[in-house]
Backbone bond lengths (Angstrom), bond angles and torsions (degrees), N, CA, C in turn:
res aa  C-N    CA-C-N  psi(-1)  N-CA   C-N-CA  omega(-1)  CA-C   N-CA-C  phi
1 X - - - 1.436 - - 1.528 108.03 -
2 X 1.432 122.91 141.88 1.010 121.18 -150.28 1.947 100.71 -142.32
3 X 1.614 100.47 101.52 1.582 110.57 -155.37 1.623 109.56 -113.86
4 X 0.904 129.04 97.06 1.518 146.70 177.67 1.721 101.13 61.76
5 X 1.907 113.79 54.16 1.162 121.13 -172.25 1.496 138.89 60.35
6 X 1.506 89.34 24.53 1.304 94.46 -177.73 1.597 86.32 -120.51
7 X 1.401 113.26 177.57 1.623 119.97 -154.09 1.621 87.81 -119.93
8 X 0.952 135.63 116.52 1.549 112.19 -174.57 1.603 114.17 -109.31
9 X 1.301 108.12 -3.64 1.260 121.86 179.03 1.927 113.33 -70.70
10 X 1.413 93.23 -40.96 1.692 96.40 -179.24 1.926 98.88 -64.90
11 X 1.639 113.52 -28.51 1.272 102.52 -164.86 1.410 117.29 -80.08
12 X 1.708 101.10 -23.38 1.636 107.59 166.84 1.704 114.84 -74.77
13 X 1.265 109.65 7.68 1.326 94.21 -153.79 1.976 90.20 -110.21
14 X 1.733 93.17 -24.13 1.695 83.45 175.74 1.299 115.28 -110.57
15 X 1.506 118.90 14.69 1.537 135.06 135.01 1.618 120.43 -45.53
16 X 1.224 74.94 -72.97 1.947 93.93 162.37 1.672 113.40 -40.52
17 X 1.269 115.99 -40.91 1.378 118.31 176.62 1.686 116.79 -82.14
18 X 1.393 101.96 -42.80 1.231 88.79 178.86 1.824 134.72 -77.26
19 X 1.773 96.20 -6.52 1.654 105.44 171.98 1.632 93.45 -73.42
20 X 1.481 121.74 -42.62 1.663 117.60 -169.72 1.544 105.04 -40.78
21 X 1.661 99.41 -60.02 1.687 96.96 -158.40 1.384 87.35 -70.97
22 X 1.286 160.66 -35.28 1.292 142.65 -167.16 1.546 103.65 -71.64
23 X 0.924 121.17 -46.65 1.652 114.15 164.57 1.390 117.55 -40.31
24 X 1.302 99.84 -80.82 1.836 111.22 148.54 1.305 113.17 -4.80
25 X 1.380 137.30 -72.42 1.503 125.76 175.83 1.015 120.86 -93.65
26 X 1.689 137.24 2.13 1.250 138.65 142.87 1.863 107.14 -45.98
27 X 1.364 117.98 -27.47 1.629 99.31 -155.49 1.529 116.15 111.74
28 X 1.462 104.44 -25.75 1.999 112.56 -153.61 1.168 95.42 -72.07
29 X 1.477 118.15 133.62 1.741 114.13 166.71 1.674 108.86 -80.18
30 X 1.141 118.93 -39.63 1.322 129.41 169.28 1.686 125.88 -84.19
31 X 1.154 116.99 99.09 1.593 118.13 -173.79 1.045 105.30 -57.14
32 X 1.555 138.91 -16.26 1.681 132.80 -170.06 1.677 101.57 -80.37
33 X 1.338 98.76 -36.19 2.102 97.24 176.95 1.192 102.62 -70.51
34 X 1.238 141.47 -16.10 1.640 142.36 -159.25 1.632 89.38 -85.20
35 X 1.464 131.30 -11.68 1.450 102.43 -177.47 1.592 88.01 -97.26
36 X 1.238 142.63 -24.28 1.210 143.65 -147.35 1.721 102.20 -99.96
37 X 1.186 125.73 101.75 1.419 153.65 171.72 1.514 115.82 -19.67
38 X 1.758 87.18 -61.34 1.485 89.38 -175.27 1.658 129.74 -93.63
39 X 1.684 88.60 3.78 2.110 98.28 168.78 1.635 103.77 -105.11
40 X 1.304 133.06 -18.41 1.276 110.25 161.17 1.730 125.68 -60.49
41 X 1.144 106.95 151.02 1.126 105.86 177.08 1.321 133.32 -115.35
42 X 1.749 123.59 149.80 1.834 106.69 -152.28 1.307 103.94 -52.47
43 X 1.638 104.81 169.11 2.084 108.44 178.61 2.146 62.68 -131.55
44 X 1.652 71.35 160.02 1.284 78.04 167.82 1.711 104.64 -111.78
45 X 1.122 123.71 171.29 1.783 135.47 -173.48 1.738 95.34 -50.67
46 X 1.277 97.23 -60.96 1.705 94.26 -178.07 1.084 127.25 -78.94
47 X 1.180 113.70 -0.75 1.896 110.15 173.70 1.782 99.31 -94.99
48 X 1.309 114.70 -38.12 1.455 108.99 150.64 1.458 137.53 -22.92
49 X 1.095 103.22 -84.56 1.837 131.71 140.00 1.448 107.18 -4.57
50 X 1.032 104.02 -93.57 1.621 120.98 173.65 1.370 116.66 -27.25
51 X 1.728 108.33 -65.41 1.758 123.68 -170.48 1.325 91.15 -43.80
52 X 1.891 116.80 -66.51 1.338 132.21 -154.08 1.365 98.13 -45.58
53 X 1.409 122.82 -65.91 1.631 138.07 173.19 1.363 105.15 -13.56
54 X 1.740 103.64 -87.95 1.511 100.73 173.08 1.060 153.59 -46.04
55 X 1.657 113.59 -32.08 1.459 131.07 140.75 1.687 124.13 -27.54
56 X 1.508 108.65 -65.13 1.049 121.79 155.09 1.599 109.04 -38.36
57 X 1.278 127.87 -91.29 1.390 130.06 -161.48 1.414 123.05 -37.40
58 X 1.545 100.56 -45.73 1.626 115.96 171.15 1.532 117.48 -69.83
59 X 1.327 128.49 -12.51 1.229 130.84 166.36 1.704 99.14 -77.35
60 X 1.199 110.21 -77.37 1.905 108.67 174.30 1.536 114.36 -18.55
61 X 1.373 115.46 -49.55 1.235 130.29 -153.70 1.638 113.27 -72.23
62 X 1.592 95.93 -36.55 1.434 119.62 -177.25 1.847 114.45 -81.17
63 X 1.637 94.99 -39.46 1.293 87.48 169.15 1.623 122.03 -86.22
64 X 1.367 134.25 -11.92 1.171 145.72 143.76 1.752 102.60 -37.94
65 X 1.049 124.78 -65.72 1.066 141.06 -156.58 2.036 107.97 -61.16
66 X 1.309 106.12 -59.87 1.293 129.78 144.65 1.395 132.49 -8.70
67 X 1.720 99.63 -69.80 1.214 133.62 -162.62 1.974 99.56 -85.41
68 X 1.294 106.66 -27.01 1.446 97.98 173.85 1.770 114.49 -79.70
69 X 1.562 87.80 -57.15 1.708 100.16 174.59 1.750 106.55 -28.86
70 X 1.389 131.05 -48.09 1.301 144.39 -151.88 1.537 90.62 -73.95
71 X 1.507 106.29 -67.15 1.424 112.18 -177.19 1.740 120.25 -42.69
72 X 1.273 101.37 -33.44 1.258 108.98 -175.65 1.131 121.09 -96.60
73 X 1.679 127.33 27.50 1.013 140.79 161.49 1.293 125.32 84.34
74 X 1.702 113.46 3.22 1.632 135.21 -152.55 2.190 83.00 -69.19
75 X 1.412 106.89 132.36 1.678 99.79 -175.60 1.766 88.77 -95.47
76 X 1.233 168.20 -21.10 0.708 140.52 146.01 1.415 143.31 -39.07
77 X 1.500 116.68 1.04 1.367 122.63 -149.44 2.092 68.54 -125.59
78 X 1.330 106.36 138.93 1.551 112.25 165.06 1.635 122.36 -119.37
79 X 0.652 178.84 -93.18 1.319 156.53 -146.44 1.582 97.08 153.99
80 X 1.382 113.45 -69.10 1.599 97.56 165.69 1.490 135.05 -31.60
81 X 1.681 97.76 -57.04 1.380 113.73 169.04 1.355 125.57 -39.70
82 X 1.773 108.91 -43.28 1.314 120.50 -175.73 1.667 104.88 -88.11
83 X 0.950 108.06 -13.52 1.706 96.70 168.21 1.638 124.65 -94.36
84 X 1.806 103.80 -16.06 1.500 112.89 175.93 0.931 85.67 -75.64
85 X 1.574 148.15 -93.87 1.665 144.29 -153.95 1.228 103.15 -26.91
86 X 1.465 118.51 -67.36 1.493 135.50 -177.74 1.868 110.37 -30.03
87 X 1.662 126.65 -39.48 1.215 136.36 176.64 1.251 90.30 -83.67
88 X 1.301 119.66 -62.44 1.571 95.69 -154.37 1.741 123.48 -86.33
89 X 0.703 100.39 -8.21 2.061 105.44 127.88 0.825 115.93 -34.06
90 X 1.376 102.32 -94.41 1.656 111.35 174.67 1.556 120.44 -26.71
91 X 1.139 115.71 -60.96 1.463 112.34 -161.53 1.911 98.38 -70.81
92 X 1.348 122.35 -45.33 0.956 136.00 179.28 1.858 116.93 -34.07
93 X 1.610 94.80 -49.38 1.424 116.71 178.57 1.685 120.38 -93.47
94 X 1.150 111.32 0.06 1.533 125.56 156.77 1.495 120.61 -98.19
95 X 1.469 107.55 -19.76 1.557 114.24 158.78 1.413 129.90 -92.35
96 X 1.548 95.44 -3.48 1.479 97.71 160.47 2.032 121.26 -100.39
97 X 1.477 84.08 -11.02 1.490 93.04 172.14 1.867 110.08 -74.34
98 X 1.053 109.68 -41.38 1.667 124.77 -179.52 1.476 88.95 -67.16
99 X 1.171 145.36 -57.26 1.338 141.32 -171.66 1.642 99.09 -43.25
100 X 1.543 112.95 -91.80 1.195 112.39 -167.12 1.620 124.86 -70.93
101 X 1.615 117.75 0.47 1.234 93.88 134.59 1.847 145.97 -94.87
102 X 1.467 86.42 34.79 1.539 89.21 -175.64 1.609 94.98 -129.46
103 X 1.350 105.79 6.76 1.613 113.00 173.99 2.153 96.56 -92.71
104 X 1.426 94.12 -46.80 1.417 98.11 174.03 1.587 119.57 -66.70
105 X 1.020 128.66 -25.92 1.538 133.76 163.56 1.310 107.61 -62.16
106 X 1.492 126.24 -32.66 1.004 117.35 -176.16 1.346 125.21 -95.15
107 X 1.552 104.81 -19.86 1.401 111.46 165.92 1.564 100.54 -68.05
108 X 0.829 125.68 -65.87 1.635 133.44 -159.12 2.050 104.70 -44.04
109 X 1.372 101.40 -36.74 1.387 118.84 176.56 1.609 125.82 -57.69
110 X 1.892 79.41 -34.88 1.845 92.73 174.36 1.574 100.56 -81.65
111 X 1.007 131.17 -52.24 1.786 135.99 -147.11 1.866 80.17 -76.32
112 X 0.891 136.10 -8.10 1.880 115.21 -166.69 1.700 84.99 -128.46
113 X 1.528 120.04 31.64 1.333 96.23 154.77 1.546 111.11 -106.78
114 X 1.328 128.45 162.98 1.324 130.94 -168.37 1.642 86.55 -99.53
115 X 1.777 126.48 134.94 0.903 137.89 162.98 1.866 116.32 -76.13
């Protein structure tokens, strides 16, 4: 659907993606309980942590992975492809850098308060 030129379908569609992966590291097998409070179930901080981690790693891994196939002449593998993975890595692993330094600001925030 297409609303004062904007496409709105791509925007529901990576809405749509981004409740998945949040389900996704909730644990939820079903993304429709992931809006509903009281059927998700607790994550704890570090299994969070962790998911995010691996998320992260398996994106690197894939575009590593990608990025050789290309080199090596594999004709199924296209060059776009290997440069979208290639960003979203990237972006993936610069949002995990902003994460933990704003996890470290916040630690640092606790240890310099006077009890």
């Amino acid at each position: 659907m297409i609303t004062g030129g904007i496409d709105t379908s791509k925007i529901e569609a990576m809405v749509a993606q981004l409740r998945s992966a949040a389900a996704k590291a909730q644990g939820v097998s079903n993304p429709v309980q992931a809006d509903s409070a009281a059927a998700a179930p607790k994550v704890g901080f570090a299994d969070a942590l962790k998911s995010s981690l691996d998320q992260v790693n398996q994106l690197q891994q894939q575009a590593q992975q990608q990025g050789q196939s290309f080199a090596m002449g594999d004709d199924k593998t296209s060059l776009s492809d290997v440069m979208i993975s290639m960003q979203k890595a990237n972006i993936s692993l610069q949002e995990t850098i902003q994460v933990r330094n704003k996890l470290v600001t916040a630690y640092q925030n606790i240890m310099s308060m006077q009890v």
